[in-house]
SEVOLO-241681 format. One line per field, with one value per residue: residue number from 0; residue in one letter; x, y, z of N, C-alpha, C, O, CB in turn. Coordinates in steps of 0.001 Angstrom, whole numbers. Glycine has a CB too. Layout:
SEVOLO-241681
pos = NUM_...
code = A_...
n.x = X_...
n.y = Y_...
n.z = Z_...
ca.x = X_...
ca.y = Y_...
ca.z = Z_...
c.x = X_...
c.y = Y_...
c.z = Z_...
o.x = X_...
o.y = Y_...
o.z = Z_...
cb.x = X_...
cb.y = Y_...
cb.z = Z_...
END
This chain:
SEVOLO-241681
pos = 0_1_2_3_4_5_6_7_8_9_10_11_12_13_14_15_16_17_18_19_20_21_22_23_24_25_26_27_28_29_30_31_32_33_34_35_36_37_38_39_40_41_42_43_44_45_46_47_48_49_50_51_52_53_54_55_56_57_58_59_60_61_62_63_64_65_66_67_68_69_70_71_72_73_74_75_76_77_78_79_80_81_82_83_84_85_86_87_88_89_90_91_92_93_94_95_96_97_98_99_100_101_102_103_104_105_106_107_108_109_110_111_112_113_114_115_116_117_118_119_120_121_122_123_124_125_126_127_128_129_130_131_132_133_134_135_136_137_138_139_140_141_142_143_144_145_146_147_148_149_150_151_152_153_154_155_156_157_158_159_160_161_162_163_164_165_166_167_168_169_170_171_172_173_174_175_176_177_178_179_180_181_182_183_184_185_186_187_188_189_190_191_192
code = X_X_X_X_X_X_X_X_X_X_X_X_X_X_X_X_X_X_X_X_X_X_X_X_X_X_X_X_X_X_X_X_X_X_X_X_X_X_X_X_X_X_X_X_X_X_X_X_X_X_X_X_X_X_X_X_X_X_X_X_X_X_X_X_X_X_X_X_X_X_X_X_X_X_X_X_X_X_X_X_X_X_X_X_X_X_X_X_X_X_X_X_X_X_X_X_X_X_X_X_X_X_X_X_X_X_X_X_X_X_X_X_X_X_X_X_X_X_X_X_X_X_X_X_X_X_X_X_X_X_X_X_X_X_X_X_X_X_X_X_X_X_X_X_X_X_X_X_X_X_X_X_X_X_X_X_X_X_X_X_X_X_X_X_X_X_X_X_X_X_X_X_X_X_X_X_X_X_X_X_X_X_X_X_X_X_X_X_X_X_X_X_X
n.x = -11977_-10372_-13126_-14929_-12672_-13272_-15755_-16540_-14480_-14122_-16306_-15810_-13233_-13551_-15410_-12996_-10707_-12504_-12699_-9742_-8589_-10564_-10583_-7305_-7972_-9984_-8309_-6780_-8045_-7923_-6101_-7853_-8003_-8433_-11553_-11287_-8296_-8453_-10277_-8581_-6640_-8274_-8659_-6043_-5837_-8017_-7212_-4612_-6001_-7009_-5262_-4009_-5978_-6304_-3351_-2296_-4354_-6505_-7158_-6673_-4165_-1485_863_2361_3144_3306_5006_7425_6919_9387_10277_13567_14723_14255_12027_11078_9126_8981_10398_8875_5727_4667_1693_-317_-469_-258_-2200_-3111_-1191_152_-2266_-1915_930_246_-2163_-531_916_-648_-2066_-699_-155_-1785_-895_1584_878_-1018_445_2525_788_-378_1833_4613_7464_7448_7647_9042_10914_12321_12091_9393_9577_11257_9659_7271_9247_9541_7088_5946_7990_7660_4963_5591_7736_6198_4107_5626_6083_3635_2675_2539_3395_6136_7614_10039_9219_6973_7449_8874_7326_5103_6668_7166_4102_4070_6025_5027_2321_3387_4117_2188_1044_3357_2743_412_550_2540_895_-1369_-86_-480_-3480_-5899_-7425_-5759_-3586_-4818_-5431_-3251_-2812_-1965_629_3878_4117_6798_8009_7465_8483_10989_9974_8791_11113_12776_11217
n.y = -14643_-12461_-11023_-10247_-8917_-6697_-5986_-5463_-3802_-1883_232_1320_2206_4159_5873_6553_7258_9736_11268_11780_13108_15219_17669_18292_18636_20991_22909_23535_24936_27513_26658_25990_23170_20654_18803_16210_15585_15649_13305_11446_11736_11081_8510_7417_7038_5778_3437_2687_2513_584_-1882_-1490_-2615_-5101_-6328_-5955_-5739_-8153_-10676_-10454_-8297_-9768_-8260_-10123_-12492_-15939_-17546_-16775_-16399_-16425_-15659_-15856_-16538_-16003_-17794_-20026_-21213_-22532_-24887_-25615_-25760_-25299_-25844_-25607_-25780_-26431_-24433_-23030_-21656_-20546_-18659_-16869_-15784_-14480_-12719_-11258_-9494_-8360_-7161_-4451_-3454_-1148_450_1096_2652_4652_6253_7299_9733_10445_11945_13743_13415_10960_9587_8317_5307_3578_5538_4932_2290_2316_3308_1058_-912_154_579_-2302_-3426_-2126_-3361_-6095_-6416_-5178_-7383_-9464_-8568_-8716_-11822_-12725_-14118_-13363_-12593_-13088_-13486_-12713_-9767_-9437_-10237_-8328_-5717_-5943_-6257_-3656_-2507_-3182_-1951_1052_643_431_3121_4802_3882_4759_7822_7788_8231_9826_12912_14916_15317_17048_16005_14140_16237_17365_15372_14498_16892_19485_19543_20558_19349_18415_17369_14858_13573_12044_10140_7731_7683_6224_4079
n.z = 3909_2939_2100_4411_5539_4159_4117_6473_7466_5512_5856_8111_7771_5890_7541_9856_8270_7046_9494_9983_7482_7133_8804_7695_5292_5836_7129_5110_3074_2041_-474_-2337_-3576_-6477_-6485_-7526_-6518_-3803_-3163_-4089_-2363_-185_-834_-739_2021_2942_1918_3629_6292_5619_4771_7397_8941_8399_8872_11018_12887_12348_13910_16169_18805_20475_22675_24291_23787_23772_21878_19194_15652_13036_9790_7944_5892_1997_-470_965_975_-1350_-875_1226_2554_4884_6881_5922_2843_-489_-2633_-464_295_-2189_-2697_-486_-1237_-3571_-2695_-1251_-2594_-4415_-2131_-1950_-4494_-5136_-2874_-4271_-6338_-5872_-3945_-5519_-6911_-4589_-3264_-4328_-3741_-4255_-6936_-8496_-9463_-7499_-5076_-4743_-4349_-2314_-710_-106_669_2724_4493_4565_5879_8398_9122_9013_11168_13496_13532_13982_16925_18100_18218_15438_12698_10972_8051_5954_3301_2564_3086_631_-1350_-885_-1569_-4330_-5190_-4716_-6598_-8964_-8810_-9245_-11508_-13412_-12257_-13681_-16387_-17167_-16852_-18543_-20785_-20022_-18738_-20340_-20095_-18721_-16716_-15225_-14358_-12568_-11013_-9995_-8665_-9731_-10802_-12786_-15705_-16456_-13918_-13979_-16370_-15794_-13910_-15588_-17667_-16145_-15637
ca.x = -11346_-10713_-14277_-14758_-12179_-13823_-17088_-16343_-12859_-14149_-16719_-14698_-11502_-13683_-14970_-11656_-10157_-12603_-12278_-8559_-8655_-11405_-9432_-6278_-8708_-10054_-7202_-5617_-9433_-7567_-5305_-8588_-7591_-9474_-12405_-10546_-7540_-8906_-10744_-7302_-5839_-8807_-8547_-5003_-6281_-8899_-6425_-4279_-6464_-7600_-4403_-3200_-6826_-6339_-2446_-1801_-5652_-6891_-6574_-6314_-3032_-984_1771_3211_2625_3844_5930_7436_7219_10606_11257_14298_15396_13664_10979_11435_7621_8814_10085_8159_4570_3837_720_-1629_-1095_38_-2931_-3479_10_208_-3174_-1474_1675_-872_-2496_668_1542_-2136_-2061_708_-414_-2918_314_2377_-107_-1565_1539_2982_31_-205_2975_5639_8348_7376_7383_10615_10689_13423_11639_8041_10073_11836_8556_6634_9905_9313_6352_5969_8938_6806_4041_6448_8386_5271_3648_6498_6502_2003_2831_2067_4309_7276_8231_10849_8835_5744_8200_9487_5693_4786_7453_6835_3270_4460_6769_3761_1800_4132_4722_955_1320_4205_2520_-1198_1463_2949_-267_-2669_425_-918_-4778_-6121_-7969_-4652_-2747_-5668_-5179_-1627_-2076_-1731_2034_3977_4357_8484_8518_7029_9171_11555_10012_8717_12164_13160_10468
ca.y = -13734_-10956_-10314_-9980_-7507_-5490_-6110_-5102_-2824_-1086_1023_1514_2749_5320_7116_7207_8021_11351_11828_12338_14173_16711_18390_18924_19195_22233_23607_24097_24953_28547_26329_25335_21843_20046_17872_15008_15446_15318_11893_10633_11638_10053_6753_6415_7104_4477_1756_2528_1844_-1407_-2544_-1606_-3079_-6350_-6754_-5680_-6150_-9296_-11901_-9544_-8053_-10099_-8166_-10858_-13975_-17427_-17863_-15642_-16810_-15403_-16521_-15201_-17575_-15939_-18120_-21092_-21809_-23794_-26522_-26179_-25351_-25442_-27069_-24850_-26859_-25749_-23691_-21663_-20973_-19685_-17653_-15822_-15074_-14139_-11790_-10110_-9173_-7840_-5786_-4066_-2968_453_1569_1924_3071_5546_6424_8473_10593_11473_12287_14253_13087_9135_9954_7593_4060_3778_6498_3760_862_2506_3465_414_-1634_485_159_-3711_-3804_-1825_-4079_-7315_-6138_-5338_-8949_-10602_-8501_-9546_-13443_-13460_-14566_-12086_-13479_-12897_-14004_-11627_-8689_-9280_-9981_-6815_-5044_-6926_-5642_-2071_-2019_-3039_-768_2346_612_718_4895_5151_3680_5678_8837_8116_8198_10278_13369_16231_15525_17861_15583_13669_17100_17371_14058_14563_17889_20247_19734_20923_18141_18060_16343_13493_12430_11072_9062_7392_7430_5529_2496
ca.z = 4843_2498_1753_5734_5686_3441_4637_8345_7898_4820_6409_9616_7314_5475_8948_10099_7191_6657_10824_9727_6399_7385_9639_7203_4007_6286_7518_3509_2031_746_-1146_-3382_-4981_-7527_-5860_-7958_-5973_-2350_-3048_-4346_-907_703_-1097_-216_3537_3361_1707_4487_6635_5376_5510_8369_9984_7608_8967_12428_13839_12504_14428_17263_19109_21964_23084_25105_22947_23925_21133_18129_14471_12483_8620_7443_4979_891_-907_1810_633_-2569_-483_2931_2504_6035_7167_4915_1599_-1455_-2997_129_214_-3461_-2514_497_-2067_-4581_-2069_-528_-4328_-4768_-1303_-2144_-5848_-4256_-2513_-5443_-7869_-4858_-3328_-6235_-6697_-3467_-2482_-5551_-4117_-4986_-8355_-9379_-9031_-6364_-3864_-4557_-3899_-945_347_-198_869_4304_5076_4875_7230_9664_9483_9240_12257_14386_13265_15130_18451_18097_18200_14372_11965_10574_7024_4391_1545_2694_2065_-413_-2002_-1167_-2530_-5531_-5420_-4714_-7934_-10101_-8721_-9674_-13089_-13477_-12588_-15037_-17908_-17119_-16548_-20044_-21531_-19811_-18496_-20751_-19990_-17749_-15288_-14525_-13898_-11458_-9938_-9501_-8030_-10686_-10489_-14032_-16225_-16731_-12943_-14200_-17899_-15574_-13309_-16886_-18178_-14997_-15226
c.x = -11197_-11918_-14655_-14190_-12860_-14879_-17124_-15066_-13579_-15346_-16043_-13283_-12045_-14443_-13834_-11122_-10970_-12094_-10694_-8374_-9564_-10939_-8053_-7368_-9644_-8982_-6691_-6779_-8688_-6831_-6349_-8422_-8503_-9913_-11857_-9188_-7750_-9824_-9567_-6876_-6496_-8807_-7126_-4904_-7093_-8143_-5522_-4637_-7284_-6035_-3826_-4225_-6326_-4401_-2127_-3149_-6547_-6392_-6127_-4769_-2715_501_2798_2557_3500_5355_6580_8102_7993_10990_12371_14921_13956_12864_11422_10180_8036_9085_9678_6740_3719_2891_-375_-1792_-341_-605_-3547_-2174_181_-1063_-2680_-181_1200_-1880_-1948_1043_384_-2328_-1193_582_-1288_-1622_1081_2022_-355_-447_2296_2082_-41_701_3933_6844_8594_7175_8214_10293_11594_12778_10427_8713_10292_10555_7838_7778_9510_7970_5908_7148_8716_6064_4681_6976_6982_4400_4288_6387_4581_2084_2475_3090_5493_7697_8962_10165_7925_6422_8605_8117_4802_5381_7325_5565_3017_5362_5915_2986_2365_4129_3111_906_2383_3727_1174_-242_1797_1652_-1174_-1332_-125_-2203_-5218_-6619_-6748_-3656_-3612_-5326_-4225_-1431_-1793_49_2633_4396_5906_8725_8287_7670_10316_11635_9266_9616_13031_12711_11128
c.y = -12329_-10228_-10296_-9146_-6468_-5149_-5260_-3800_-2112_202_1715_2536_4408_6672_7504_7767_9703_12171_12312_12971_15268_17512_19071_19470_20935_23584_24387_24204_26679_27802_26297_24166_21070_19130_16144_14473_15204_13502_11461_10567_10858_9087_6360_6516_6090_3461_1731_2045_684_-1871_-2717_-2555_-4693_-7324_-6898_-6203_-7504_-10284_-11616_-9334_-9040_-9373_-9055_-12314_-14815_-17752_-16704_-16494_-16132_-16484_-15616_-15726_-17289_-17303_-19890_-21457_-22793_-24788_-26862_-25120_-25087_-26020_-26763_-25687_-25556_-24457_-22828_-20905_-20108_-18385_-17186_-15009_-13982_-11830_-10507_-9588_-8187_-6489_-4386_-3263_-1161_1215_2074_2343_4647_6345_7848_9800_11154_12280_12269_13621_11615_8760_9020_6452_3474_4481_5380_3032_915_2792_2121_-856_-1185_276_-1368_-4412_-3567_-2670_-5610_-7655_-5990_-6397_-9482_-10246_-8668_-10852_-13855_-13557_-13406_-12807_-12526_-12310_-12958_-9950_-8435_-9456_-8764_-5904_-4763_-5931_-4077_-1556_-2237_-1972_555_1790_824_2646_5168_5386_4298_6761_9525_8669_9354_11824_14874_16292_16404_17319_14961_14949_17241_16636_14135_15471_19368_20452_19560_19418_17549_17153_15138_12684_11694_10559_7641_6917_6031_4185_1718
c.z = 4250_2309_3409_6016_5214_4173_5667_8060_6997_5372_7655_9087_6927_6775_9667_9605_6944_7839_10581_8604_6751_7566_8514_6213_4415_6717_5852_2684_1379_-345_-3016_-4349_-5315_-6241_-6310_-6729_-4395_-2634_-3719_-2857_29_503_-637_1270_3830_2923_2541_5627_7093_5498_6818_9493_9953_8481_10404_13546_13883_13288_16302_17843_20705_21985_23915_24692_23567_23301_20002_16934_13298_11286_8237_6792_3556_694_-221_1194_-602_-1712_1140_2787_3789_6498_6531_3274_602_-2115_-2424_246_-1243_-3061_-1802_-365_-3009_-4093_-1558_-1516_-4141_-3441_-1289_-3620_-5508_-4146_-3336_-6466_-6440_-4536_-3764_-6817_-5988_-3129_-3892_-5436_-4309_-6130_-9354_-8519_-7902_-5546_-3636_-4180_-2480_-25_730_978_3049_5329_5346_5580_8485_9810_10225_10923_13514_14658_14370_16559_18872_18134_16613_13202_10859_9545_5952_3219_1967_1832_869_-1712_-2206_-1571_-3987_-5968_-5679_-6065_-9196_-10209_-9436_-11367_-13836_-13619_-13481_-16206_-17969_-16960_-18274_-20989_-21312_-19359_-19072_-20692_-18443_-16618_-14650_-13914_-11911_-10209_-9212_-8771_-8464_-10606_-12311_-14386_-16447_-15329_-13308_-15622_-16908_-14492_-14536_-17661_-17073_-15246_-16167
o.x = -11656_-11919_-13705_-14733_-13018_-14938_-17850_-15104_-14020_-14904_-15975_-12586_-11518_-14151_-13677_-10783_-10290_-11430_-10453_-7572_-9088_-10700_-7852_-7671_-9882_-9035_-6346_-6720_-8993_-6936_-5961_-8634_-9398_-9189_-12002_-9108_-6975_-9553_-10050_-6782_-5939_-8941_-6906_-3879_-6967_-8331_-5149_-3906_-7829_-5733_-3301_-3784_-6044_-4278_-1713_-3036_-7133_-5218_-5575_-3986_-3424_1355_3943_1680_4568_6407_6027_9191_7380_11594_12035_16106_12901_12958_11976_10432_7372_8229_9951_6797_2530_3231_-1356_-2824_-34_106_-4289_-2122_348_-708_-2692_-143_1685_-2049_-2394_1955_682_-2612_-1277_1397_-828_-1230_1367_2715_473_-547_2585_2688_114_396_4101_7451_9707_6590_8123_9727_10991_12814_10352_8395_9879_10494_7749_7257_9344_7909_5485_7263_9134_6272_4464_6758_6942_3900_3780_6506_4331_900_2167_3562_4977_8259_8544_10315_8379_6161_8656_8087_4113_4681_7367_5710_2235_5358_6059_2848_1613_4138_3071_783_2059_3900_767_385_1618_1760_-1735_-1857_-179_-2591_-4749_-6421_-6623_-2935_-3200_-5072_-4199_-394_-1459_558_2105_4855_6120_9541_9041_7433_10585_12692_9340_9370_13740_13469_10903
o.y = -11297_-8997_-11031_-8317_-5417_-4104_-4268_-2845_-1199_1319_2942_3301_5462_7864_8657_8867_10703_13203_13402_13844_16390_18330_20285_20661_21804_24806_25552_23653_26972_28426_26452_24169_20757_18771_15145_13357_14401_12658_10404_9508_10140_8333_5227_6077_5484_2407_559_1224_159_-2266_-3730_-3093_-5389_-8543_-7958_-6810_-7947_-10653_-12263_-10178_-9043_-9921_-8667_-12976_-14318_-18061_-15608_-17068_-15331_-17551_-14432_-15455_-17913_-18064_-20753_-22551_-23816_-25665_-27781_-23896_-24776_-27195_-27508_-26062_-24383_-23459_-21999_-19676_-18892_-17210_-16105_-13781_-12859_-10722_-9367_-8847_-7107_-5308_-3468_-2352_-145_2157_3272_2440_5558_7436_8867_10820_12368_13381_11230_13225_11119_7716_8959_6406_2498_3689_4881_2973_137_2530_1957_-1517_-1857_-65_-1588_-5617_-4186_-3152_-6102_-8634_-6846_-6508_-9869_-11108_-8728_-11165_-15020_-12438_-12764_-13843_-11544_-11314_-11926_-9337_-7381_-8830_-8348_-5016_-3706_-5034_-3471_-391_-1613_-1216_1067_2591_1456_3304_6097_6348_4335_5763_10573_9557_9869_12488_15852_17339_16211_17881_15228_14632_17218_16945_13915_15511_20264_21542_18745_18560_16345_16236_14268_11510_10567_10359_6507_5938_5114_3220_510
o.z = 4740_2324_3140_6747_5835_4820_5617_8836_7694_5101_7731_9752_7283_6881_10070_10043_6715_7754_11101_8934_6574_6678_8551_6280_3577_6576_5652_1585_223_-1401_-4174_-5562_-4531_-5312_-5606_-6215_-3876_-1780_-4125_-2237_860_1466_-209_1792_4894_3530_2593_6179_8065_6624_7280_10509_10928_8598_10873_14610_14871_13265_17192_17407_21712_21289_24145_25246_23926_23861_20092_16945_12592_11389_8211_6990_3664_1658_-901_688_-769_-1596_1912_2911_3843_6641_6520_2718_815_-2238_-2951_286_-1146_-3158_-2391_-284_-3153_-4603_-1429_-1148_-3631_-3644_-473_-3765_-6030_-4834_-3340_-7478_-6440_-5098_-3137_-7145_-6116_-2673_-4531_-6431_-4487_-6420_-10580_-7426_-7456_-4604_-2513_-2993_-1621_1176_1947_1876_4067_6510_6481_5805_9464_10923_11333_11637_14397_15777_15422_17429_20076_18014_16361_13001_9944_9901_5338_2511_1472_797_235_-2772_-3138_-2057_-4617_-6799_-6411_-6463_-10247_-11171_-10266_-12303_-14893_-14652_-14221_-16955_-19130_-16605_-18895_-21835_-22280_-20253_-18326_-21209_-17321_-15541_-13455_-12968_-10751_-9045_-8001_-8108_-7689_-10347_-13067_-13632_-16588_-15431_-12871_-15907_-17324_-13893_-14065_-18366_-17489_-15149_-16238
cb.x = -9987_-10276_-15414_-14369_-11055_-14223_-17495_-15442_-10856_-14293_-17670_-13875_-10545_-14552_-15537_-10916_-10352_-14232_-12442_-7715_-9110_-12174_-8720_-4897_-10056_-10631_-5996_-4159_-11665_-6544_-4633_-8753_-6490_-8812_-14059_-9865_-6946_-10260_-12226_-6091_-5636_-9731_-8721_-3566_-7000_-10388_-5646_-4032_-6338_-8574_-3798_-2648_-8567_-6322_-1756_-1398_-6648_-6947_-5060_-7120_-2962_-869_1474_3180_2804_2763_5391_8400_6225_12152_10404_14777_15547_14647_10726_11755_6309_9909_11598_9525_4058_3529_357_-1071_-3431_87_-3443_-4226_1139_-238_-4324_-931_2218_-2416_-2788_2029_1492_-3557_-1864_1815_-1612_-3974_1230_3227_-2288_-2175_2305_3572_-646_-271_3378_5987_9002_6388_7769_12633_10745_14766_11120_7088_11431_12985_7455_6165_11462_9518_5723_5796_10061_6073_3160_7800_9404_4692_4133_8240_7613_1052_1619_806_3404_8629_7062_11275_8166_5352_9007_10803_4816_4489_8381_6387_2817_5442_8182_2763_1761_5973_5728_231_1772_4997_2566_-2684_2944_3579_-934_-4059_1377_-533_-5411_-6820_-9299_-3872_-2763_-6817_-4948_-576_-1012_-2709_2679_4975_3680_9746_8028_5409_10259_12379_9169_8396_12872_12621_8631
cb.y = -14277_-10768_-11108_-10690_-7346_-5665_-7430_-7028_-3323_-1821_581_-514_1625_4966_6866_6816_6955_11872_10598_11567_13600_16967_17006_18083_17695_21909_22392_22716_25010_29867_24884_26110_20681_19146_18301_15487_16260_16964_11428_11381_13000_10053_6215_6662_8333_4326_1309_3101_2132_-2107_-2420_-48_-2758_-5658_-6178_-3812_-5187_-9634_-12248_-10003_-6383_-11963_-7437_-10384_-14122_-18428_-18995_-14131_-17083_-14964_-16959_-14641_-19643_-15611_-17654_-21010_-20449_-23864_-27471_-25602_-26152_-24800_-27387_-22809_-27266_-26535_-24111_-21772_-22066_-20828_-17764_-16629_-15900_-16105_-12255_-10590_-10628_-9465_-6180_-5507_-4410_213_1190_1453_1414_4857_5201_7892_10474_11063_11117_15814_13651_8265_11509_8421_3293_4463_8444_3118_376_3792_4477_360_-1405_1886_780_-4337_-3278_-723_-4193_-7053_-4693_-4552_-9746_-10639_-6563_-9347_-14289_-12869_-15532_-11557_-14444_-14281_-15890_-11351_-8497_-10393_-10636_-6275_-5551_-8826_-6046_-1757_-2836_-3969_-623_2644_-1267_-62_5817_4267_2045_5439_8063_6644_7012_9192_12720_16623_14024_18752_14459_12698_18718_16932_12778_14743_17366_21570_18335_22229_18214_19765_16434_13599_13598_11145_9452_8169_8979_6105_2269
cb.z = 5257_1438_517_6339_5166_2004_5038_9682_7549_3592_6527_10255_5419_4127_10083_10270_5811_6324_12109_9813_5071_8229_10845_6730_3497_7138_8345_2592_3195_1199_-302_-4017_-4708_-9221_-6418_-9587_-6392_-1673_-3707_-5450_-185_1015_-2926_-841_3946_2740_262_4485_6589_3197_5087_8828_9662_5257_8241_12560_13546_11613_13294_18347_19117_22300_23393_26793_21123_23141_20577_18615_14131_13813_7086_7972_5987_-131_-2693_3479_99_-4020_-812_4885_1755_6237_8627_4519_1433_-2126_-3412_1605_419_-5080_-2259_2101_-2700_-4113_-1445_303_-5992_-4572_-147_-2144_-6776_-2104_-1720_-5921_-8668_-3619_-3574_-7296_-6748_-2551_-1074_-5573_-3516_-4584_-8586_-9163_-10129_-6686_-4271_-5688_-4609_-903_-188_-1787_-203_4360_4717_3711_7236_9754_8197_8254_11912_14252_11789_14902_19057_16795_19421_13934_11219_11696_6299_3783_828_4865_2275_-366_-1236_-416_-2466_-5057_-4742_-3266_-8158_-9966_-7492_-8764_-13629_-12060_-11239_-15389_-18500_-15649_-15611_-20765_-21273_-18414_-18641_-21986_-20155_-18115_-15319_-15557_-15215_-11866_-10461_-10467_-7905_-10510_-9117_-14371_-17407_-16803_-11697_-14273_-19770_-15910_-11806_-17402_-18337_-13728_-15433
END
């Protein structure tokens, strides 16, 4: 299934994705920013839109579903596996961890003020409540544990940009990456992780 997503969504994400960056990346062409930094902004435009194809579109949309599937009871999966089995259940945990890793590595690059691990969390925490929440009013399953998986994935992610931050902060292609933004914003989202 994931390699299907890719397969099929990943071409689909990156024409949309330039159809919507062109336009601003034209609009702010006096600004002149590194060629590094515009394919950062577009990758976290195309992993947006793999997820959002991968979460909300698979499986297609029913606004007026039959039924509505609501967990709200944390890691209910240790002792109810549902009818999937143990080892696809760990692979969908596995996965929601893993989707979730882009955004908080991506996230704080793009965007200065996601720079601290609290603003990533809060972002990451938000957006998989959007998706979550729109799941349930699609007939497809609204879960706890999903959130809290991707969260999960979203605080790796950032700890991932922390520790490439610590390391790489005075090299010139990362100032790039980042934006050319002065290096003192960034010791304490570092000091933070």
């Amino acid at each position: 299934m994931v390699f299907g997503i890719l397969l099929f969504g990943l071409p689909v994400a990156c024409v949309l994705s330039l159809l919507i960056y062109l336009p601003v990346c034209l609009a702010h062409r006096k600004e002149k920013l590194p060629m590094l930094r515009h394919l950062t902004v577009y990758a976290f435009l195309v992993y947006c839109c793999i997820v959002l194809f991968a979460t909300l579109f698979v499986g297609g949309i029913n606004f007026n579903p039959g039924y509505y599937l609501l967990n709200l009871q944390p890691f209910i999966w240790i002792t109810e596996t549902y009818e999937m089995g143990w080892a696809r259940m760990i692979e969908q945990l596995i996965l929601n961890i893993l989707m979730f890793v882009p955004l908080g590595f991506l996230a704080p690059i793009v965007f200065k003020s996601l720079r601290r691990l609290w603003s990533a969390a809060a972002f990451s925490l938000c957006c998989t409540v959007f998706i979550e929440t729109f799941q349930y009013f699609t007939g497809r399953a609204a879960d706890i544990d999903d959130v809290i998986m991707n969260l999960l994935g979203g605080v790796l992610g950032f700890l991932v940009f922390a520790l490439l931050n610590c390391f790489l902060r005075d090299k010139p292609f990362w100032r790039k990456l980042l934006g050319n933004a002065p290096i003192k914003n960034f010791e304490e989202s570092t000091e933070n992780t």
